[in-house]
DOKOL-804868 format. One line per 3 residues: number of its first residue (from 1); for each residue x, y, z of N, C-alpha, C, CB. Coordinates in pm, 1 decimal, padded with zeros to 6 digits. Glycine has a CB too. Layout:
N
NUM) X Y Z X Y Z X Y Z X Y Z | ...
//
This chain:
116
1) 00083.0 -00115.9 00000.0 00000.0 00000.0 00000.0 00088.4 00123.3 00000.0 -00094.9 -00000.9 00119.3 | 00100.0 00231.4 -00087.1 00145.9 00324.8 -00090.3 00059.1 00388.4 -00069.8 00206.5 00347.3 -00167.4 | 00132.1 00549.8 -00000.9 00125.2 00674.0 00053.9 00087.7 00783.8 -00043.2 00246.8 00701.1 00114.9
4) -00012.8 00829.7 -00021.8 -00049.3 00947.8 -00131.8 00029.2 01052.1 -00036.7 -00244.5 00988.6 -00169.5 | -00022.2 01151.8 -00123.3 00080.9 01299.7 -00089.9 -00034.2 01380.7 00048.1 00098.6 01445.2 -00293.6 | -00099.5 01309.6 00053.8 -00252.9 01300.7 00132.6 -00245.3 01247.6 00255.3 -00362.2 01211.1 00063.1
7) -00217.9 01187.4 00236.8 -00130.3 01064.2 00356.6 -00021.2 01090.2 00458.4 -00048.4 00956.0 00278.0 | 00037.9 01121.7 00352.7 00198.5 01219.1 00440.0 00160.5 01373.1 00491.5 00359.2 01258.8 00296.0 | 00079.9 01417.4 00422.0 00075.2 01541.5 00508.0 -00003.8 01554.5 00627.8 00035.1 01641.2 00435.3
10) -00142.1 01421.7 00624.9 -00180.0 01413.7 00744.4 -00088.9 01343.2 00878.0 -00293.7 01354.4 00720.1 | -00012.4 01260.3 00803.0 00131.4 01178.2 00917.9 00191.8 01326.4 00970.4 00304.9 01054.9 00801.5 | 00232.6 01436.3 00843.1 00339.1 01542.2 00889.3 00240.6 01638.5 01034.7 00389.0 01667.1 00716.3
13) 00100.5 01638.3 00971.1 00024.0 01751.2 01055.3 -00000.6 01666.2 01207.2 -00147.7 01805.6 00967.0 | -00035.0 01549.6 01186.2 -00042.2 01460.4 01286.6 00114.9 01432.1 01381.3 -00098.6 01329.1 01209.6 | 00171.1 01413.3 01360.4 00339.9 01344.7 01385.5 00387.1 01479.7 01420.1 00443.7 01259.8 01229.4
16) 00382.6 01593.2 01384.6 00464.3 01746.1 01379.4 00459.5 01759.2 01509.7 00396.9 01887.7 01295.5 | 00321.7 01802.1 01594.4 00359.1 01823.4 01697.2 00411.0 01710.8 01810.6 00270.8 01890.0 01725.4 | 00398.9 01603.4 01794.0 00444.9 01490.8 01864.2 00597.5 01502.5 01866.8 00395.1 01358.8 01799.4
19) 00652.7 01528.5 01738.6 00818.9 01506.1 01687.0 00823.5 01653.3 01753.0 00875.3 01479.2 01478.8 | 00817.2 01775.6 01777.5 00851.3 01909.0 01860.0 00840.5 01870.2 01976.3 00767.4 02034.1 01843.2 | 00746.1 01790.2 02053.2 00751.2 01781.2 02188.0 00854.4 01618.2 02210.0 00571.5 01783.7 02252.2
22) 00884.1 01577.1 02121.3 00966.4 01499.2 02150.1 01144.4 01549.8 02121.8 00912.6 01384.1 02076.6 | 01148.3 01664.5 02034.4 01241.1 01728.4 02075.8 01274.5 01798.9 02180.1 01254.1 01774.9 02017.3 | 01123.5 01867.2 02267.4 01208.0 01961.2 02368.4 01166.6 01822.1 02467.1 01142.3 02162.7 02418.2
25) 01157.5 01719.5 02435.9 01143.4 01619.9 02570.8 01310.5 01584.5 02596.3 01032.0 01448.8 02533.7 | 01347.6 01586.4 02466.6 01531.5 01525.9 02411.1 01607.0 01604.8 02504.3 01602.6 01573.2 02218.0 | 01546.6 01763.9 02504.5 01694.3 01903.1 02531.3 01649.5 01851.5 02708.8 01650.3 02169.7 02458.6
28) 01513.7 01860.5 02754.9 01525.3 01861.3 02869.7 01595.9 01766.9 02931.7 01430.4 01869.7 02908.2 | 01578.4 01625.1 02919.3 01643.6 01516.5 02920.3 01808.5 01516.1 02907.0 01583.0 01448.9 02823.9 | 01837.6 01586.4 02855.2 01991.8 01677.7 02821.9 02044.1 01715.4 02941.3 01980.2 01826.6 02732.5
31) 01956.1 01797.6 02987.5 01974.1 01913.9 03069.5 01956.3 01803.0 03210.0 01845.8 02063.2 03039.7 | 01913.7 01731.6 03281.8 01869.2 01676.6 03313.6 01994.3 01560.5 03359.7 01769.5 01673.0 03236.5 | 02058.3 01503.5 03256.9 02151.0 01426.2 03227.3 02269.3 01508.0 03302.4 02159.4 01399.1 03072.2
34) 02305.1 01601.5 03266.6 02366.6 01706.2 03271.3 02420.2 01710.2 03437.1 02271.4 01821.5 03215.5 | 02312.6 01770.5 03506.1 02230.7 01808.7 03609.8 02270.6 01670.6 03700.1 02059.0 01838.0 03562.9 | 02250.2 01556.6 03680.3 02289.4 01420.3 03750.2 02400.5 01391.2 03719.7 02215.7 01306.5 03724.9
37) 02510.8 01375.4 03609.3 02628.8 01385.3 03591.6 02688.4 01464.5 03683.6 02650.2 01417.6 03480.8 | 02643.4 01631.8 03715.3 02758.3 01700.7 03852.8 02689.5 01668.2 03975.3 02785.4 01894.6 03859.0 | 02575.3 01608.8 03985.3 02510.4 01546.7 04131.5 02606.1 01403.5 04151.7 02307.2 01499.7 04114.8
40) 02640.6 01305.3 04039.3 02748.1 01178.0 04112.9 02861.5 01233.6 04105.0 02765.9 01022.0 04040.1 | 02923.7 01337.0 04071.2 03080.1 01383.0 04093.0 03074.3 01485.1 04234.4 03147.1 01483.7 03934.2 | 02952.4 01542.3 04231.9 02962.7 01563.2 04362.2 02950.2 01486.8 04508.8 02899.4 01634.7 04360.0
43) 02880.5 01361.8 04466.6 02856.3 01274.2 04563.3 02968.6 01161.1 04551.8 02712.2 01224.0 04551.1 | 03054.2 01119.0 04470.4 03179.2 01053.4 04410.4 03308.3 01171.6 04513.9 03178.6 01072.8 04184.9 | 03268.8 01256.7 04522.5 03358.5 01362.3 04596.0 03374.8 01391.0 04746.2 03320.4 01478.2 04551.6
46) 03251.9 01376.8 04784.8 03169.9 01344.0 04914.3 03217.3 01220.5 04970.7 03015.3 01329.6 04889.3 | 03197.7 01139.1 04957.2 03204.3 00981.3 04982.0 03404.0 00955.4 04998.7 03111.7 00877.3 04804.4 | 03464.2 01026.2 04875.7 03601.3 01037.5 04907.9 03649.4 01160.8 04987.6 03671.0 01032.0 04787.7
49) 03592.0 01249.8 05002.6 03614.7 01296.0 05140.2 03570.5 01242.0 05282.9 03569.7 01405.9 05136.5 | 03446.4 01153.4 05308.1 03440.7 01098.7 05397.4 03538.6 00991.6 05433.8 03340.4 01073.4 05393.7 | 03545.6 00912.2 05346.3 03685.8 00783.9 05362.8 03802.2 00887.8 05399.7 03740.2 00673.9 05180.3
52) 03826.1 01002.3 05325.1 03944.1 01064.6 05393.2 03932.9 01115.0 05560.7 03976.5 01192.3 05302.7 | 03812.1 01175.8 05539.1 03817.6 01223.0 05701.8 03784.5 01097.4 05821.8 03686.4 01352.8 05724.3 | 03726.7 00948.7 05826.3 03801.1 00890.3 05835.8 03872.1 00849.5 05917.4 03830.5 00910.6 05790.5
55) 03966.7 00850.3 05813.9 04130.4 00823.6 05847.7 04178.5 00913.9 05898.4 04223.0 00798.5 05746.0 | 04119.6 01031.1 05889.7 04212.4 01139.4 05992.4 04168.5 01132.3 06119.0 04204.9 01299.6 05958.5 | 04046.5 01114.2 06121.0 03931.5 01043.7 06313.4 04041.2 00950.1 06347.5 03715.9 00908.4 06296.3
58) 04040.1 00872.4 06291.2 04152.7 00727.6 06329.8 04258.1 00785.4 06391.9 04225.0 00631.1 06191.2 | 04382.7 00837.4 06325.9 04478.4 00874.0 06357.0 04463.2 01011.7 06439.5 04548.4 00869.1 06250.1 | 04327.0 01094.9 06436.5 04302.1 01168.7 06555.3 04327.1 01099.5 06691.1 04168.1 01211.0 06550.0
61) 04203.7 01027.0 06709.8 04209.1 00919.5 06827.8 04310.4 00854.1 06837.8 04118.7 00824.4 06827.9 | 04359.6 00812.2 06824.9 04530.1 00740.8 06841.7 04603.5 00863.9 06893.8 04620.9 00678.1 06670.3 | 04636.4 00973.7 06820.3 04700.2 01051.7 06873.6 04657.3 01113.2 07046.4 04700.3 01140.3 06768.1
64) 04511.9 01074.7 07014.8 04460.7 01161.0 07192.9 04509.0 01055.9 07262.0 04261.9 01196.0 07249.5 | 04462.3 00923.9 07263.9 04505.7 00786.3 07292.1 04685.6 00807.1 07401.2 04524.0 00694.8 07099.6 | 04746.1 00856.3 07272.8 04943.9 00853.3 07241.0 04921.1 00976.2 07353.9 05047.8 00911.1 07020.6
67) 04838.9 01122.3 07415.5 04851.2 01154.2 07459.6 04852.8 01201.8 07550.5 04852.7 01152.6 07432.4 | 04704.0 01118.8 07594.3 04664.6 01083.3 07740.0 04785.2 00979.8 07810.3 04503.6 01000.6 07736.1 | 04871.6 00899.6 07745.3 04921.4 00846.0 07792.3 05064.3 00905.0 07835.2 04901.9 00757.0 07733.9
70) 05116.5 01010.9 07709.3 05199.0 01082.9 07786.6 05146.1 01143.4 07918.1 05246.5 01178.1 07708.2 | 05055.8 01196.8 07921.6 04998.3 01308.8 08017.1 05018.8 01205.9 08120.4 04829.8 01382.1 07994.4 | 04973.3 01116.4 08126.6 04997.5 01026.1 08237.2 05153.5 00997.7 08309.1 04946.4 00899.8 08183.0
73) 05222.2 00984.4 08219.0 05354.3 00920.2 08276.0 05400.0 01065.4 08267.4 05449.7 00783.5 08184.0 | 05397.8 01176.7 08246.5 05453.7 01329.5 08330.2 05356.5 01331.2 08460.4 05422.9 01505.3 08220.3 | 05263.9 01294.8 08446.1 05207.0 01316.9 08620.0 05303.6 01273.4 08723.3 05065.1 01220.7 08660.8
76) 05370.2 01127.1 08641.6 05472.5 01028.9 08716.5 05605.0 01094.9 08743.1 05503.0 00895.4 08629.5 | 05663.4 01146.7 08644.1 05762.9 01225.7 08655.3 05779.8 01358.5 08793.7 05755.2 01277.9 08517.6 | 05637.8 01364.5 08731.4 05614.3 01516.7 08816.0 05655.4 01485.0 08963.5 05432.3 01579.9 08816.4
79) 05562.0 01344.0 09004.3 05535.0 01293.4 09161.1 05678.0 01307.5 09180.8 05460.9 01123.3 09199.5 | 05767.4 01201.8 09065.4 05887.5 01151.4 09133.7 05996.9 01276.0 09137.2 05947.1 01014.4 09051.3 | 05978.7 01398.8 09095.1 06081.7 01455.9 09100.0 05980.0 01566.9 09234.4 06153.7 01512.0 08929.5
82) 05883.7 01550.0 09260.9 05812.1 01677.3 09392.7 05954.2 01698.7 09474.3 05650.7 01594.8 09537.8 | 06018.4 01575.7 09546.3 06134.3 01632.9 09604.0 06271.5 01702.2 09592.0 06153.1 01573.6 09642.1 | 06296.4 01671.2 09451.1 06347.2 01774.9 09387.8 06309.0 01899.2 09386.2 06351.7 01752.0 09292.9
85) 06207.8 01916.8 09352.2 06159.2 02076.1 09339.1 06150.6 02155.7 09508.6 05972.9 02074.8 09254.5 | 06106.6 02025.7 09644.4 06057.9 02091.9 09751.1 06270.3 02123.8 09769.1 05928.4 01975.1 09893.0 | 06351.4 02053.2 09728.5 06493.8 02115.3 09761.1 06550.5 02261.6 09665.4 06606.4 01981.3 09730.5
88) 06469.2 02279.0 09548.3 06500.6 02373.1 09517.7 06427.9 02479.6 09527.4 06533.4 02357.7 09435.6 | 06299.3 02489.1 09597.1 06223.8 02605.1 09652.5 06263.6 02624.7 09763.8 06090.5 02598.6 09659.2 | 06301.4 02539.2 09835.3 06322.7 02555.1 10009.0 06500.5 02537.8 10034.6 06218.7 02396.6 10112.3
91) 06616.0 02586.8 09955.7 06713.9 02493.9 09958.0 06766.2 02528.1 10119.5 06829.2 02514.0 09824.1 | 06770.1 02596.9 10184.3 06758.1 02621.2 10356.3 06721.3 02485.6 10443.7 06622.9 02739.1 10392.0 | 06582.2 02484.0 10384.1 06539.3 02369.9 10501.3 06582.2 02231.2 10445.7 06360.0 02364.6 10534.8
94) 06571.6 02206.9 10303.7 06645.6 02099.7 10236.9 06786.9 02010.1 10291.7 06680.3 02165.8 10119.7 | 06847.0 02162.7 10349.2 07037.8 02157.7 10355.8 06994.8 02109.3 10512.6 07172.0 02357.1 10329.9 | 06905.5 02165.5 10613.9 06893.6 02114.4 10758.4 06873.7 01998.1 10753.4 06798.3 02165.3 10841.2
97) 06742.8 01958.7 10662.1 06733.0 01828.4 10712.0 06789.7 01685.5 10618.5 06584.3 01820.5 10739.7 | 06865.6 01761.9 10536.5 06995.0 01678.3 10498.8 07077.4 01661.3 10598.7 07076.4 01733.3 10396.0 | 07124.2 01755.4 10676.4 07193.1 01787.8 10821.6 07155.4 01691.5 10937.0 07149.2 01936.6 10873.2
100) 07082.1 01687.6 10921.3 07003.3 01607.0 11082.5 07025.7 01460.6 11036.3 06787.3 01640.5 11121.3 | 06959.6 01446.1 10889.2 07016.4 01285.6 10857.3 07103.7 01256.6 10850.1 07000.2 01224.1 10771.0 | 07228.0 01322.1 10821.2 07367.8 01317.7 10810.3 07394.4 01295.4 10960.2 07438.2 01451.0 10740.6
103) 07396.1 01335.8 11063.4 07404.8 01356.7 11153.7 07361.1 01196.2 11232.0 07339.5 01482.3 11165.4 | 07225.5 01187.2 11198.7 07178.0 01057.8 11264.4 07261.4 00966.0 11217.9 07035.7 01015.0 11238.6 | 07266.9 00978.3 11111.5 07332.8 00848.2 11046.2 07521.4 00832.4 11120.0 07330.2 00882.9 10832.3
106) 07563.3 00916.5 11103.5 07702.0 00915.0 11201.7 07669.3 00887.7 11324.2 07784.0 01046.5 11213.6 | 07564.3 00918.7 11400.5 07518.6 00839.6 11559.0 07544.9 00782.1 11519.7 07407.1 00812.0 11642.8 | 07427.2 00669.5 11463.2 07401.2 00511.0 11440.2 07511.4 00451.8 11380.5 07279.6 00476.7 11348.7
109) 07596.9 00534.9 11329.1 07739.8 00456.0 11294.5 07829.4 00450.1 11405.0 07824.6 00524.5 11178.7 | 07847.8 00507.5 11429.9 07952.9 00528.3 11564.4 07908.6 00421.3 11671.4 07939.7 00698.3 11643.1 | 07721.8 00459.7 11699.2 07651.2 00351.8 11768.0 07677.9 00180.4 11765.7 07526.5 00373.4 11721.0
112) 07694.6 00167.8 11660.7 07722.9 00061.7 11621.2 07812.7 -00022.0 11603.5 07698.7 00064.4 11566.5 | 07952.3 00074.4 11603.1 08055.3 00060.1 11646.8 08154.2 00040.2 11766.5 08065.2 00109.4 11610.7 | 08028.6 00068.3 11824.3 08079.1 00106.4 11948.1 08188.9 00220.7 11993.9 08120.5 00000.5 11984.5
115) 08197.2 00335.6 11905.7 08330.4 00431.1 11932.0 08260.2 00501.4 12052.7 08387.4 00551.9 11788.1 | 08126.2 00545.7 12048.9 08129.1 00628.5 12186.3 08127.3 00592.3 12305.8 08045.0 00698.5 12199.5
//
């Protein structure tokens, strides 16, 4: 069956506006495409910044971890040197009662000796 010239112009008058709205269906769809292409590079971007940050939480916590534990063993330091510091704030009373132990201790030697 062939097409008169009758035929085609009712397909063209019929089909015309279908084929225009199926072009601006094409551009929107474009646009659209477009539009979701920088929505997964932004979310492709996202997702590798989260895995990065992460790894920086990780090695955050470790580091507080690494530094609570210093903090701890200077508390230790601190305790073990207090008498150090009470001889160099006080070096007066330090030197006496270095004196007096010095002192006892030559009793109890002598004591023991029997020299006195």
């Amino acid at each position: 069956m062939a097409l008169t010239k009758d035929d085609k112009k009712y397909f063209e008058l019929v089909l015309g506006p279908i084929n225009i709205e199926l072009i601006g269906i094409s551009t929107r769809l474009d646009k659209i495409n477009g539009a979701v292409q920088k929505h997964e590079k932004e979310i492709s971007d996202i997702i590798i910044e989260k895995a990065v940050n992460r790894e920086h939480q990780k090695i955050f916590d470790t580091t507080c971890e690494e530094v609570e534990d210093i903090k701890i063993k200077l508390e230790d330091i601190d305790d073990s040197l207090l008498e150090y510091k009470f001889m160099k704030k006080y070096p007066k009373i330090s030197l006496i009662v270095m004196s007096i132990f010095g002192i006892c201790l030559i009793a109890l030697a002598l004591g023991q000796f029997n020299i006195l």
